[in-house]
PyMOL Python script that loads the backbone (N, CA, C, O; Angstrom):
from pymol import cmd

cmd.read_pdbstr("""\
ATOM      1  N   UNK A   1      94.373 114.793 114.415  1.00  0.00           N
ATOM      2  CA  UNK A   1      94.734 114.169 113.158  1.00  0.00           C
ATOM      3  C   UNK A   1      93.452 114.035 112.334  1.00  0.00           C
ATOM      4  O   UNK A   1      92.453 113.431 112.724  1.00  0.00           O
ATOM      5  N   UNK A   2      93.587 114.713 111.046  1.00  0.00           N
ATOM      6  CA  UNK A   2      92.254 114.340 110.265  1.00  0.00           C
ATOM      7  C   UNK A   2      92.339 112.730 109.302  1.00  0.00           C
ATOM      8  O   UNK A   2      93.239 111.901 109.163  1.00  0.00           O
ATOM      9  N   UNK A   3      91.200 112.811 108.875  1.00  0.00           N
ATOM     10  CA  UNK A   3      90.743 111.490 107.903  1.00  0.00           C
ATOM     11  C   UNK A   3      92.354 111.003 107.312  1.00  0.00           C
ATOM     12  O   UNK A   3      93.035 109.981 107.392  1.00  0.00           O
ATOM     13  N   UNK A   4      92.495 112.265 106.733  1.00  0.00           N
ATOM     14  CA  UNK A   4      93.437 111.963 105.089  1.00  0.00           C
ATOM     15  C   UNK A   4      94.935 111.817 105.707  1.00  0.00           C
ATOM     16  O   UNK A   4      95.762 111.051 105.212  1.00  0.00           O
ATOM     17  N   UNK A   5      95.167 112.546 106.717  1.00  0.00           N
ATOM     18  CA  UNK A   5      96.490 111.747 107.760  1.00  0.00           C
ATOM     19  C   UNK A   5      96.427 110.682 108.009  1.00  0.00           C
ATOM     20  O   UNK A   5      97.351 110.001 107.563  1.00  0.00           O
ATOM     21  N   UNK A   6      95.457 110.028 108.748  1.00  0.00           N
ATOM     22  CA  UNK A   6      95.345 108.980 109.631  1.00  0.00           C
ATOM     23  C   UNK A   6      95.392 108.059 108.052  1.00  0.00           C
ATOM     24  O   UNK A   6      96.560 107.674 108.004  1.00  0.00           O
ATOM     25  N   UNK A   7      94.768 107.616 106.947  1.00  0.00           N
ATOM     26  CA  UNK A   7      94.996 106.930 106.111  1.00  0.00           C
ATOM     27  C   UNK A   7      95.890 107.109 105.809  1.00  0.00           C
ATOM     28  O   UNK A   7      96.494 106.038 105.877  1.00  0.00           O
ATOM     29  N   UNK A   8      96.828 108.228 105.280  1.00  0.00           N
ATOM     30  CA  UNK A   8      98.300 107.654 105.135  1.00  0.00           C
ATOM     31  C   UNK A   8      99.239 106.947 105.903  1.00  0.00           C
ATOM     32  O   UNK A   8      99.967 106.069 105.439  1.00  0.00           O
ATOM     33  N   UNK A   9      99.231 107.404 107.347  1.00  0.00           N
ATOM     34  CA  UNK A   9      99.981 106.560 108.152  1.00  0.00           C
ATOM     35  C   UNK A   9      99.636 105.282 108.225  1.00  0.00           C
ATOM     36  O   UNK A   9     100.493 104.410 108.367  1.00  0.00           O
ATOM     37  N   UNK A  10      97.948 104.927 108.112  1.00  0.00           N
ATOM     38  CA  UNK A  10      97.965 103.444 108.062  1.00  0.00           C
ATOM     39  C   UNK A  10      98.558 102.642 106.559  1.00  0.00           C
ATOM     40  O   UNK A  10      98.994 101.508 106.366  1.00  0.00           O
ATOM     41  N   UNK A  11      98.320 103.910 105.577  1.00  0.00           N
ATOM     42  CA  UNK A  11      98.416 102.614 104.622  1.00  0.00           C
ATOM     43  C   UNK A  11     100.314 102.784 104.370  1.00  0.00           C
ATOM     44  O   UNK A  11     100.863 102.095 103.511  1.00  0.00           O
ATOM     45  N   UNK A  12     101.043 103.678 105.156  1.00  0.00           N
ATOM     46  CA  UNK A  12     102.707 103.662 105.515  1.00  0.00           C
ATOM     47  C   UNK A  12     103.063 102.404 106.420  1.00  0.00           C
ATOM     48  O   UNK A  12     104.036 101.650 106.425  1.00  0.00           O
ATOM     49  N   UNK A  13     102.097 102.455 107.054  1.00  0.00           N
ATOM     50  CA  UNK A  13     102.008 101.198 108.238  1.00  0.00           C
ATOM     51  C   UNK A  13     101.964  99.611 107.854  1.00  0.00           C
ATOM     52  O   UNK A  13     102.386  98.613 108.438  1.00  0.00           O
ATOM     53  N   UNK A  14     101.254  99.812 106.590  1.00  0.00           N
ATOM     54  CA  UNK A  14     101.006  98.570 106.096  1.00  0.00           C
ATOM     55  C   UNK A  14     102.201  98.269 105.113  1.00  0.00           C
ATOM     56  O   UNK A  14     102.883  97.247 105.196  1.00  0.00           O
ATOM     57  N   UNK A  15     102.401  99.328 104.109  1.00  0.00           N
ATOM     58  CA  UNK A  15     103.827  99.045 103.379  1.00  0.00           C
ATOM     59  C   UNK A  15     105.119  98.402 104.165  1.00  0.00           C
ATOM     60  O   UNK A  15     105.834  97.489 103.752  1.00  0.00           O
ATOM     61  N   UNK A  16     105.233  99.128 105.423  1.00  0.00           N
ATOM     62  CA  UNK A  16     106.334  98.678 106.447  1.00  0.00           C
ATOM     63  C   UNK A  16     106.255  97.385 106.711  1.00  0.00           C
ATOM     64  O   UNK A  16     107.261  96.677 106.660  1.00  0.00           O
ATOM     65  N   UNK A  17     105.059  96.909 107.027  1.00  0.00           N
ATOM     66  CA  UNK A  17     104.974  95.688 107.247  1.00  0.00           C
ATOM     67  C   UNK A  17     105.053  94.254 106.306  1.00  0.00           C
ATOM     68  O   UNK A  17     105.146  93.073 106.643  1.00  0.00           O
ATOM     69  N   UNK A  18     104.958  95.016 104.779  1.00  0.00           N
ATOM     70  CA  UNK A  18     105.274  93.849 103.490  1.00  0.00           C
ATOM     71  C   UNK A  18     106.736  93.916 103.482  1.00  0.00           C
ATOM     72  O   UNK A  18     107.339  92.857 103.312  1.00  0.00           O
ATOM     73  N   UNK A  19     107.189  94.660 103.591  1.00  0.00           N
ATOM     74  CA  UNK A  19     108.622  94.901 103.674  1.00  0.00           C
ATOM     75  C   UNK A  19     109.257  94.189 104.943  1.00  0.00           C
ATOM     76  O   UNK A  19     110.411  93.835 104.701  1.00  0.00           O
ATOM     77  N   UNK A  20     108.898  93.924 106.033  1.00  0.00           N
ATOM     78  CA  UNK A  20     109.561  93.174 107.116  1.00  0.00           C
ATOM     79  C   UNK A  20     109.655  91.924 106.814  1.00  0.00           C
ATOM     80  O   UNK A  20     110.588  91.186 107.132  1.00  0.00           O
ATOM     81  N   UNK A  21     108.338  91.523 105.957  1.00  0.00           N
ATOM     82  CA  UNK A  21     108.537  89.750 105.327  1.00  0.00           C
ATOM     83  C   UNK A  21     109.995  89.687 104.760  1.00  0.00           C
ATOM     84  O   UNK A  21     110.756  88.833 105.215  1.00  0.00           O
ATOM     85  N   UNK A  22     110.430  90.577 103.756  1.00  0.00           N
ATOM     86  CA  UNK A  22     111.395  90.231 102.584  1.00  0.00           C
ATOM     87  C   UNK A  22     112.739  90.156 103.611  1.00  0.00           C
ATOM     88  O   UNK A  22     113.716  89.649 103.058  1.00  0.00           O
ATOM     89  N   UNK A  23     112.931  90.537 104.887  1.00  0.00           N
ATOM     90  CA  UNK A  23     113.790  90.691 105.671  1.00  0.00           C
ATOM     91  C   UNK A  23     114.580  89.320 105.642  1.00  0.00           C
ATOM     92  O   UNK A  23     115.810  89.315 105.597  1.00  0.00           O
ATOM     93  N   UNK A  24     114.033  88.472 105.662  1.00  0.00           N
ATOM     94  CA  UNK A  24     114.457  87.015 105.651  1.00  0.00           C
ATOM     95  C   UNK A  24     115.882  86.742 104.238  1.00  0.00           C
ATOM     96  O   UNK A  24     116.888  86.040 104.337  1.00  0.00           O
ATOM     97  N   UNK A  25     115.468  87.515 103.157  1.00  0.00           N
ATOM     98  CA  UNK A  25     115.895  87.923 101.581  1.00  0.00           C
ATOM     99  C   UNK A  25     117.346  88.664 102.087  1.00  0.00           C
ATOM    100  O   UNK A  25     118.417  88.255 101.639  1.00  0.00           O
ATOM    101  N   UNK A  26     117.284  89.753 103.029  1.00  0.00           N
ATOM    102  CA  UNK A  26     117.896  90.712 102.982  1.00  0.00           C
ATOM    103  C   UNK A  26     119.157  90.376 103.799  1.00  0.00           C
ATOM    104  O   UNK A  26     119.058  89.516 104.674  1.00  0.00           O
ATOM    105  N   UNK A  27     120.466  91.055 103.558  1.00  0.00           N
ATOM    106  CA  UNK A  27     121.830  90.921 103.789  1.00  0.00           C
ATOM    107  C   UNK A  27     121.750  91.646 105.517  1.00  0.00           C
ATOM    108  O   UNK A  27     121.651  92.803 105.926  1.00  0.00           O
ATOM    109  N   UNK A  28     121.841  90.448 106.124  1.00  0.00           N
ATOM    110  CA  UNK A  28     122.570  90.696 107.969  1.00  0.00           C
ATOM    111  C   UNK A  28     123.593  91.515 108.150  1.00  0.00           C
ATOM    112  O   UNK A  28     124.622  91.135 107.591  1.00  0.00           O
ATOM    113  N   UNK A  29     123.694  92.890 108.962  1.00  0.00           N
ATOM    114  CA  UNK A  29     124.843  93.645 108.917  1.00  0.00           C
ATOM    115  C   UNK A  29     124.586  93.439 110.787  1.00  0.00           C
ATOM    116  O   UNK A  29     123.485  93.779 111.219  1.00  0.00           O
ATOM    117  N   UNK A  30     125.396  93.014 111.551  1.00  0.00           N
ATOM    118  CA  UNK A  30     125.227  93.427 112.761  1.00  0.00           C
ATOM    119  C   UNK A  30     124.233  93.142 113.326  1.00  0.00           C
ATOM    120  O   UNK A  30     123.978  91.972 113.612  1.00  0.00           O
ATOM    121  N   UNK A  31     123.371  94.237 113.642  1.00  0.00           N
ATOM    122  CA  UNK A  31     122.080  94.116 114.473  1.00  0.00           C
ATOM    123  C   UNK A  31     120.750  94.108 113.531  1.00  0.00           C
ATOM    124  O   UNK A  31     119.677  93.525 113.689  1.00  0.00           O
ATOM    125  N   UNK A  32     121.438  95.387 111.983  1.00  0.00           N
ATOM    126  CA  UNK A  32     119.969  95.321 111.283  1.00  0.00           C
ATOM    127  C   UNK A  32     120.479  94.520 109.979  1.00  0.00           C
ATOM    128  O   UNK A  32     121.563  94.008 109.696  1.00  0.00           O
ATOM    129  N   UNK A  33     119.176  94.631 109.264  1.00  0.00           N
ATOM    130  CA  UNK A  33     119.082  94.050 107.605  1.00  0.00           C
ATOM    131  C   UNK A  33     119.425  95.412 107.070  1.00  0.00           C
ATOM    132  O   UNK A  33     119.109  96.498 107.554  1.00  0.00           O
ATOM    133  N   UNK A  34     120.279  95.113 105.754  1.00  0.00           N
ATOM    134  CA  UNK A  34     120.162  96.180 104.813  1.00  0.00           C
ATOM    135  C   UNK A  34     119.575  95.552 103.682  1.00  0.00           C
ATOM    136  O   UNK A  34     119.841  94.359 103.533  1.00  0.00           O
ATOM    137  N   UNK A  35     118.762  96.156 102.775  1.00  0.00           N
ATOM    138  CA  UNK A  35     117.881  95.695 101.796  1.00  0.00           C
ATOM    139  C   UNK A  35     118.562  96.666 100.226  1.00  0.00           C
ATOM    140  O   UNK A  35     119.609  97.269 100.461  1.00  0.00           O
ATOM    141  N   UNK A  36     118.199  96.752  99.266  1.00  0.00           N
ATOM    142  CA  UNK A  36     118.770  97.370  98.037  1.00  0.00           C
ATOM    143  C   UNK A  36     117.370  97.981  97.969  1.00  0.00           C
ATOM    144  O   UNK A  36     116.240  97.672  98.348  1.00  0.00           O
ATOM    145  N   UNK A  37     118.119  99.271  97.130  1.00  0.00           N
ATOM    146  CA  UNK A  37     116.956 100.474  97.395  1.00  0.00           C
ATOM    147  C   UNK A  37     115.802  99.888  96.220  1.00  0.00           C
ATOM    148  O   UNK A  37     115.993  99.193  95.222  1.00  0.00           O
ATOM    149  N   UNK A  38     114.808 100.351  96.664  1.00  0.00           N
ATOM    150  CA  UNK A  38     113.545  99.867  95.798  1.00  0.00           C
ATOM    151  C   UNK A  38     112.904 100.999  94.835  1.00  0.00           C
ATOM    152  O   UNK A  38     112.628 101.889  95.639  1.00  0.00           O
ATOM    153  N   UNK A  39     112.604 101.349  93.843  1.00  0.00           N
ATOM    154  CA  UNK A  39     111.324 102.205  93.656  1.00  0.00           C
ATOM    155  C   UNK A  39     109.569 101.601  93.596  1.00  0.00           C
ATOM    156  O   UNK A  39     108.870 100.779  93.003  1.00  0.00           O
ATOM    157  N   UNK A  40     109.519 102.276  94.271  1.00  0.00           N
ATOM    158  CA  UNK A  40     107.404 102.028  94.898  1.00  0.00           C
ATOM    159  C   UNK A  40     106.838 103.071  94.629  1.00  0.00           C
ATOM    160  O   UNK A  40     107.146 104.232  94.897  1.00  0.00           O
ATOM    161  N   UNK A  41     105.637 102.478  93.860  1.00  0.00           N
ATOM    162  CA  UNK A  41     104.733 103.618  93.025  1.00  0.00           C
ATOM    163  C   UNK A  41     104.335 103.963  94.502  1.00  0.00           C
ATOM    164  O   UNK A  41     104.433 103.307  95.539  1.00  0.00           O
ATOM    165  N   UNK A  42     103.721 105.558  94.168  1.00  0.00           N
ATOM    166  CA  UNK A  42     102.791 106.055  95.095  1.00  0.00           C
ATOM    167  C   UNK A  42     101.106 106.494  94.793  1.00  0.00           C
ATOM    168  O   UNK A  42     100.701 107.382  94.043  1.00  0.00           O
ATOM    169  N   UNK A  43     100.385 105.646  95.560  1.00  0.00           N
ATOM    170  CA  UNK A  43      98.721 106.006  95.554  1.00  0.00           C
ATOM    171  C   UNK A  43      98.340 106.777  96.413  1.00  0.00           C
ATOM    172  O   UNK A  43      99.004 106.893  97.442  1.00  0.00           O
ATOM    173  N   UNK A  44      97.046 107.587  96.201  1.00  0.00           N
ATOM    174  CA  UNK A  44      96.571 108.332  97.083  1.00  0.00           C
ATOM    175  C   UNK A  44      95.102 107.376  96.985  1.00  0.00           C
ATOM    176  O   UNK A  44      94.719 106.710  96.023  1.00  0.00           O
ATOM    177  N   UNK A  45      94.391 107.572  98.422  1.00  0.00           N
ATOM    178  CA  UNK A  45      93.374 107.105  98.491  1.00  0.00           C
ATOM    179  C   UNK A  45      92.408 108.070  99.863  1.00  0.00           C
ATOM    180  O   UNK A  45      92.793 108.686 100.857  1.00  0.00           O
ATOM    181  N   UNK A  46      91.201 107.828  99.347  1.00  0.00           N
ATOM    182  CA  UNK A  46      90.605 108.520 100.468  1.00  0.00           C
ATOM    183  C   UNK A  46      90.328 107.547 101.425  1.00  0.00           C
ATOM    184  O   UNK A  46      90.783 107.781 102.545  1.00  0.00           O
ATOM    185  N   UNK A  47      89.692 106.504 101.271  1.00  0.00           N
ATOM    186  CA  UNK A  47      89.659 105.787 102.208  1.00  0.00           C
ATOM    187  C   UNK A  47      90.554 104.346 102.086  1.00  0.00           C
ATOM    188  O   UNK A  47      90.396 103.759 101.015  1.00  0.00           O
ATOM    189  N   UNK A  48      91.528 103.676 103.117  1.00  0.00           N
ATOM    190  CA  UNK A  48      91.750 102.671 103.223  1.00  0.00           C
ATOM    191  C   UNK A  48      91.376 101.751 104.295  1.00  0.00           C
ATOM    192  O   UNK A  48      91.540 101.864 105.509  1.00  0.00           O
ATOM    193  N   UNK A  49      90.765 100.687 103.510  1.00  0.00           N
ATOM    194  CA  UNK A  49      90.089  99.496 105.158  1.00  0.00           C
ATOM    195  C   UNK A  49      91.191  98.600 105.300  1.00  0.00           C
ATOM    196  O   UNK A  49      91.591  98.129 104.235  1.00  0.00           O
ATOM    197  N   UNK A  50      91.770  98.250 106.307  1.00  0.00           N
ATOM    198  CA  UNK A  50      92.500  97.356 106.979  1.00  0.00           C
ATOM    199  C   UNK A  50      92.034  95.989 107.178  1.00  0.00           C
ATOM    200  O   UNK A  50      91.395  96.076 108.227  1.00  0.00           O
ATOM    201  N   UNK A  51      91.986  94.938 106.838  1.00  0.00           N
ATOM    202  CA  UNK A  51      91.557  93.809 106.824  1.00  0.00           C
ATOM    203  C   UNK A  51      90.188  93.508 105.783  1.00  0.00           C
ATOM    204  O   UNK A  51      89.228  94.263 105.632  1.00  0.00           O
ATOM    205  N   UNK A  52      90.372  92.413 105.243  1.00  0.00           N
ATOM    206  CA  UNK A  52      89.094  92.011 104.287  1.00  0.00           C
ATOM    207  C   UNK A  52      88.567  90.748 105.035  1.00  0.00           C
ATOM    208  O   UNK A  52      88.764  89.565 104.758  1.00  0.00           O
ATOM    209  N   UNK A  53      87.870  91.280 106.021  1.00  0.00           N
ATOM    210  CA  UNK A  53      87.263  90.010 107.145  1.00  0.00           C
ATOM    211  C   UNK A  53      85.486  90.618 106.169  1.00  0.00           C
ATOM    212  O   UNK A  53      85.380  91.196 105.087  1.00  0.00           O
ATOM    213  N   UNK A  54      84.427  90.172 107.111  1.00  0.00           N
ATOM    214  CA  UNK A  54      82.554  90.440 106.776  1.00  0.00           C
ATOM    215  C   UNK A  54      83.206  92.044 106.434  1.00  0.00           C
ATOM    216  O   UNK A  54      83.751  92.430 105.401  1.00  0.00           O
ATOM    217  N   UNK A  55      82.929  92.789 107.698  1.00  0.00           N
ATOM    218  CA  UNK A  55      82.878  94.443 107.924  1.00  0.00           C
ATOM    219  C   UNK A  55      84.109  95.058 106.981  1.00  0.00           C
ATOM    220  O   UNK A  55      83.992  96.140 106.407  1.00  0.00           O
ATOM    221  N   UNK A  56      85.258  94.258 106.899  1.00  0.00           N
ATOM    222  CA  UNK A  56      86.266  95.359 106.335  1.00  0.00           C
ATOM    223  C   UNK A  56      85.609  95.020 104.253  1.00  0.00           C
ATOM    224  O   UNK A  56      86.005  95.674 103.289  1.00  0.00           O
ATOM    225  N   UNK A  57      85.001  94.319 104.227  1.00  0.00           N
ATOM    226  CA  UNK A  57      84.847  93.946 102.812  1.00  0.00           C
ATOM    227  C   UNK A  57      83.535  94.960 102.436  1.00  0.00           C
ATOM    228  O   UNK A  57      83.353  95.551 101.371  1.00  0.00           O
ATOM    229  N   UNK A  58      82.600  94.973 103.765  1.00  0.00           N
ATOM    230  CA  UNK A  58      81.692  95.689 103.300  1.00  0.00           C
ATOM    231  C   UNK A  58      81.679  96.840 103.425  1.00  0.00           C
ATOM    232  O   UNK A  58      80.888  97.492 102.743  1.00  0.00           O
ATOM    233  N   UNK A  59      82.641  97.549 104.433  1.00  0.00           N
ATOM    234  CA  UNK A  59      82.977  98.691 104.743  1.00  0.00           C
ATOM    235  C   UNK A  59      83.693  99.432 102.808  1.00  0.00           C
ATOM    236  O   UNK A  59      83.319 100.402 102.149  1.00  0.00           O
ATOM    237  N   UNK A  60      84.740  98.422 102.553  1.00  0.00           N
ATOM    238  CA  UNK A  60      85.083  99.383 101.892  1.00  0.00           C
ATOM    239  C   UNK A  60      84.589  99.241  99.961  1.00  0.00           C
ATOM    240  O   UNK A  60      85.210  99.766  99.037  1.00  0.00           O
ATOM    241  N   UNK A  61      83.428  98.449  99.854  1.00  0.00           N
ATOM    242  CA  UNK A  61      82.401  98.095  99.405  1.00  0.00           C
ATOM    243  C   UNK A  61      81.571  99.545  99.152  1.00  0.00           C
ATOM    244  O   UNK A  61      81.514 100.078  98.044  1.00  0.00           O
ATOM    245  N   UNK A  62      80.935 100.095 100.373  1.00  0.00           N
ATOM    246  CA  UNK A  62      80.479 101.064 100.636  1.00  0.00           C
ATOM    247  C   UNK A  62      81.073 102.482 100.193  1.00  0.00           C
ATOM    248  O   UNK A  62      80.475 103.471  99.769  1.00  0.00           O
ATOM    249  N   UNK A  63      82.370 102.284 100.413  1.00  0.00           N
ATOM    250  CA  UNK A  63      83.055 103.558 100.391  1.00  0.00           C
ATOM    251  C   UNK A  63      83.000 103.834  99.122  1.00  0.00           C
ATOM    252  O   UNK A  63      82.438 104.864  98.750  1.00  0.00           O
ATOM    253  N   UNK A  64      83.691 102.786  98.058  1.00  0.00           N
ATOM    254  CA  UNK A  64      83.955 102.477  97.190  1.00  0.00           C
ATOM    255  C   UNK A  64      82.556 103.382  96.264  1.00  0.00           C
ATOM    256  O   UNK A  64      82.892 104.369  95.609  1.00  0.00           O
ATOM    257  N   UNK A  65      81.099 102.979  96.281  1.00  0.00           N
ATOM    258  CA  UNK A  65      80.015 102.991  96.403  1.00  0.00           C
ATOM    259  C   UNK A  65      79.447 104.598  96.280  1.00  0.00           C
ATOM    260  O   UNK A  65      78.567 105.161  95.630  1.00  0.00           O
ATOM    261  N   UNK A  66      80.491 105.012  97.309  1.00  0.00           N
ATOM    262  CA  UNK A  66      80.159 106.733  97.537  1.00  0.00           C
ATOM    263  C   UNK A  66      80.837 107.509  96.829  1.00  0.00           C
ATOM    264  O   UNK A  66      80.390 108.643  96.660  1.00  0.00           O
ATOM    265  N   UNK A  67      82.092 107.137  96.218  1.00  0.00           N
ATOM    266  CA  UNK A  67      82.733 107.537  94.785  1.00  0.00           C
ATOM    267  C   UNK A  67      83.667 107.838  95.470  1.00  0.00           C
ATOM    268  O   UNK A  67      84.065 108.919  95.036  1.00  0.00           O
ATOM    269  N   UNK A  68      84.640 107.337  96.806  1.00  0.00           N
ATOM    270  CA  UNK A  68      85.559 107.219  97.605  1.00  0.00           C
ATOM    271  C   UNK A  68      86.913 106.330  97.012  1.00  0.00           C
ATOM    272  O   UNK A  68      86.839 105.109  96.874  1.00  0.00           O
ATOM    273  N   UNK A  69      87.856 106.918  96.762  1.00  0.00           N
ATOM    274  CA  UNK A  69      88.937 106.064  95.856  1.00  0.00           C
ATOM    275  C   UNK A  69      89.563 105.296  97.418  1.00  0.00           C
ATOM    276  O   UNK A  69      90.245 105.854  98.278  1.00  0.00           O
ATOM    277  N   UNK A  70      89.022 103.745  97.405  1.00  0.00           N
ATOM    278  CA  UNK A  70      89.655 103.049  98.257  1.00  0.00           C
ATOM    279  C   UNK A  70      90.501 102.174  98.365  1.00  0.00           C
ATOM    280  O   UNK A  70      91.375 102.534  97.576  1.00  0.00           O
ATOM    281  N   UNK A  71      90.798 101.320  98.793  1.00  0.00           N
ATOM    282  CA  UNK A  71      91.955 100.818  99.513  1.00  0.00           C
ATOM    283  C   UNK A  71      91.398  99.963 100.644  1.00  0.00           C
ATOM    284  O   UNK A  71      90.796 100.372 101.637  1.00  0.00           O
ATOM    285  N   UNK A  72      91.769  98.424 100.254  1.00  0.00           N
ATOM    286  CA  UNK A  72      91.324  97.358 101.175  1.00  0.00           C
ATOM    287  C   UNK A  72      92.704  96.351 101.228  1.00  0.00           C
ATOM    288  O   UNK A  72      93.126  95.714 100.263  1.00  0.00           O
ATOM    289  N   UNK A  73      93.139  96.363 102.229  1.00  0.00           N
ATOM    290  CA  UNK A  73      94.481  95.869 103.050  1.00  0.00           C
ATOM    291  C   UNK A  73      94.301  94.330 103.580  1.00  0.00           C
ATOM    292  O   UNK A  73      93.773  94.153 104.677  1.00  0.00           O
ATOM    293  N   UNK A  74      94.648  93.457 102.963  1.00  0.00           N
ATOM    294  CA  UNK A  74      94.191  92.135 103.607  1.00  0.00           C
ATOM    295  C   UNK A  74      95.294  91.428 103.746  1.00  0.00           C
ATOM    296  O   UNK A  74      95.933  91.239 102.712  1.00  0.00           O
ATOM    297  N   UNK A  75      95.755  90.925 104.857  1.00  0.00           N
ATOM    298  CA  UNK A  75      97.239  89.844 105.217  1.00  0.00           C
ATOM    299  C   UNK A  75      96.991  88.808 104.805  1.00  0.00           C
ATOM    300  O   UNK A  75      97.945  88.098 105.123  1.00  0.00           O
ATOM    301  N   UNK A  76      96.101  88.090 104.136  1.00  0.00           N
ATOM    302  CA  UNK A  76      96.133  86.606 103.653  1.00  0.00           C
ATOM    303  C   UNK A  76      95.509  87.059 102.438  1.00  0.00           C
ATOM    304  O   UNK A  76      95.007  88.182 102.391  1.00  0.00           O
ATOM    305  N   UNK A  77      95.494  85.957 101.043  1.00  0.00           N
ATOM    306  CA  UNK A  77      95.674  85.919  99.793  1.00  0.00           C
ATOM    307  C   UNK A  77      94.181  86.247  99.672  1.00  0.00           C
ATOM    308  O   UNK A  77      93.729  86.330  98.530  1.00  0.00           O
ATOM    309  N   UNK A  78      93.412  86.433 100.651  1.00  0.00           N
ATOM    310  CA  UNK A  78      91.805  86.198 100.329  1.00  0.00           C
ATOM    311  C   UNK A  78      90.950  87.076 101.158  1.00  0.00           C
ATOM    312  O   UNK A  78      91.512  87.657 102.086  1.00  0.00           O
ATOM    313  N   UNK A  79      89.502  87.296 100.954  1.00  0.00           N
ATOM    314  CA  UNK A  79      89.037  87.963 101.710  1.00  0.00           C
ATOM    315  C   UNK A  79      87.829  87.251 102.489  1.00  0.00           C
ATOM    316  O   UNK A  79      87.322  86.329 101.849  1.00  0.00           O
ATOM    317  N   UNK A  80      87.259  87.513 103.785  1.00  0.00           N
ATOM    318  CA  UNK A  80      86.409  86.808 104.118  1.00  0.00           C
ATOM    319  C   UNK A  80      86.764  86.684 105.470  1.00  0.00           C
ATOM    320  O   UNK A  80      85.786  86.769 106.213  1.00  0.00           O
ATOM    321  N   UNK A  81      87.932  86.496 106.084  1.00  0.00           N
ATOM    322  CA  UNK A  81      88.159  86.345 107.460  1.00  0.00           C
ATOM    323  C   UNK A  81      88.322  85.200 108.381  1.00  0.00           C
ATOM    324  O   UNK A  81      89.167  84.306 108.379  1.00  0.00           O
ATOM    325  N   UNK A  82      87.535  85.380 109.000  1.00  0.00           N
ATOM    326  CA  UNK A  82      87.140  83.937 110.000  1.00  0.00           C
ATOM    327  C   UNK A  82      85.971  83.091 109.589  1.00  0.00           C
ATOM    328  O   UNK A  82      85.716  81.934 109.924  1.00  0.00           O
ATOM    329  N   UNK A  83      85.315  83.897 108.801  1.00  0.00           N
ATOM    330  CA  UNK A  83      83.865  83.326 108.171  1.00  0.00           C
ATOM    331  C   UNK A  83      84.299  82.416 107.258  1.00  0.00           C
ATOM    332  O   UNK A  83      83.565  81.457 107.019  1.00  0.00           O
ATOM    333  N   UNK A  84      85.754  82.561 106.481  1.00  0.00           N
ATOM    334  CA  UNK A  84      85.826  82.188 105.392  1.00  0.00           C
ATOM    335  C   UNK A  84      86.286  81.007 106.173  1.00  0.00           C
ATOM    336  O   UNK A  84      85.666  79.970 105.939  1.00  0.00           O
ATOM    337  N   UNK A  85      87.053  80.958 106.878  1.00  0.00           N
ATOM    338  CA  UNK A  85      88.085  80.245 107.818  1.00  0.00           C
ATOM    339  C   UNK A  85      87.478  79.027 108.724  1.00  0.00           C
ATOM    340  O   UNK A  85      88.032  78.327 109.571  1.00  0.00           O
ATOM    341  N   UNK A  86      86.155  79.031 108.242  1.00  0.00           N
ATOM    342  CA  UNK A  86      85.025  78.007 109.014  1.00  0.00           C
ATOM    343  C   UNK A  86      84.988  78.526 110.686  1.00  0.00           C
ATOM    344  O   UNK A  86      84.476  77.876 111.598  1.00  0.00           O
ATOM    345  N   UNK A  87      85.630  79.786 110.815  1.00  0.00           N
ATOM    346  CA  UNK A  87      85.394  80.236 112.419  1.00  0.00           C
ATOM    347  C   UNK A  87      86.362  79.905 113.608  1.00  0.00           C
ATOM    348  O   UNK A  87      86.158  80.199 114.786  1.00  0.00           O
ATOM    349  N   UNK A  88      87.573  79.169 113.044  1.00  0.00           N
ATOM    350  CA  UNK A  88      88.614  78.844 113.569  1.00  0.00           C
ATOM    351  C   UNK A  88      89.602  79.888 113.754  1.00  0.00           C
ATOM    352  O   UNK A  88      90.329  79.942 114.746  1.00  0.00           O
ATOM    353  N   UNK A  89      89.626  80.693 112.821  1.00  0.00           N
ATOM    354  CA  UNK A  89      91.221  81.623 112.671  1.00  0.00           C
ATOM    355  C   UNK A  89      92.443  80.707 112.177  1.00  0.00           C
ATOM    356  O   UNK A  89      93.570  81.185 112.047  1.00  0.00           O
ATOM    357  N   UNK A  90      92.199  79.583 111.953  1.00  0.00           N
ATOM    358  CA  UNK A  90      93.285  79.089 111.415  1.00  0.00           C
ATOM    359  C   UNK A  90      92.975  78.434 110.459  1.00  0.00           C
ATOM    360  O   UNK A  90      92.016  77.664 110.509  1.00  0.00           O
ATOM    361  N   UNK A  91      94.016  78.659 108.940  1.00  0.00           N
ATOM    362  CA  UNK A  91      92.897  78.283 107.882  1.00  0.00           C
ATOM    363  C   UNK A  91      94.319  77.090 107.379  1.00  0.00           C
ATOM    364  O   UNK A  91      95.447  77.538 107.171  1.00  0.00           O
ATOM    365  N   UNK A  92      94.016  75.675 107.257  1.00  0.00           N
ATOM    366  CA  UNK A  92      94.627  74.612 106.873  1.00  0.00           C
ATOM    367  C   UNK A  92      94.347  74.401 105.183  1.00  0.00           C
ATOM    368  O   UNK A  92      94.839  73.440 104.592  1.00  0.00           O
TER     369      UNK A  92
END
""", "prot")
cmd.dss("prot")
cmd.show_as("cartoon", "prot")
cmd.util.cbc("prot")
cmd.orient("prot")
């Protein structure tokens, strides 16, 4: 698998996963959710970083830097991590 695969599947990976939140939204049939069809722009990127913790901020900082059209993926509203988080992982 090269570079430009492996970033699409992650950043497919990550769409899937904003979409499992809204599940809660979505109409119970049986076993699955059915949801109403959506349209979602599509980006291309060369590089995407997965988390905005120290490394994923500076990682794609860098990329960014090298004239790399990136993509930084963060599950909470903010970036920074555990650092930001006073070192707990759990941010009150």
């Amino acid at each position: 698998m090269d570079r430009r695969e492996f970033s699409k599947r992650v950043l497919l990976a990550g769409a899937g996963t904003g979409l499992s939140w809204q599940a809660a939204t979505a109409e119970r049939i049986g076993d699955y959710y059915e949801e109403p069809a959506k349209r979602l722009p599509i980006h291309t990127f060369d590089v995407v970083v997965a988390g905005g913790g120290t490394g994923g901020v500076v990682a794609a900082i860098a990329a960014a830097r090298q004239g790399a059209r990136t993509a930084l993926i963060e599950l909470k509203g903010y970036p920074g991590g555990t650092v930001t988080e006073g070192g707990t992982a759990l941010h009150s």
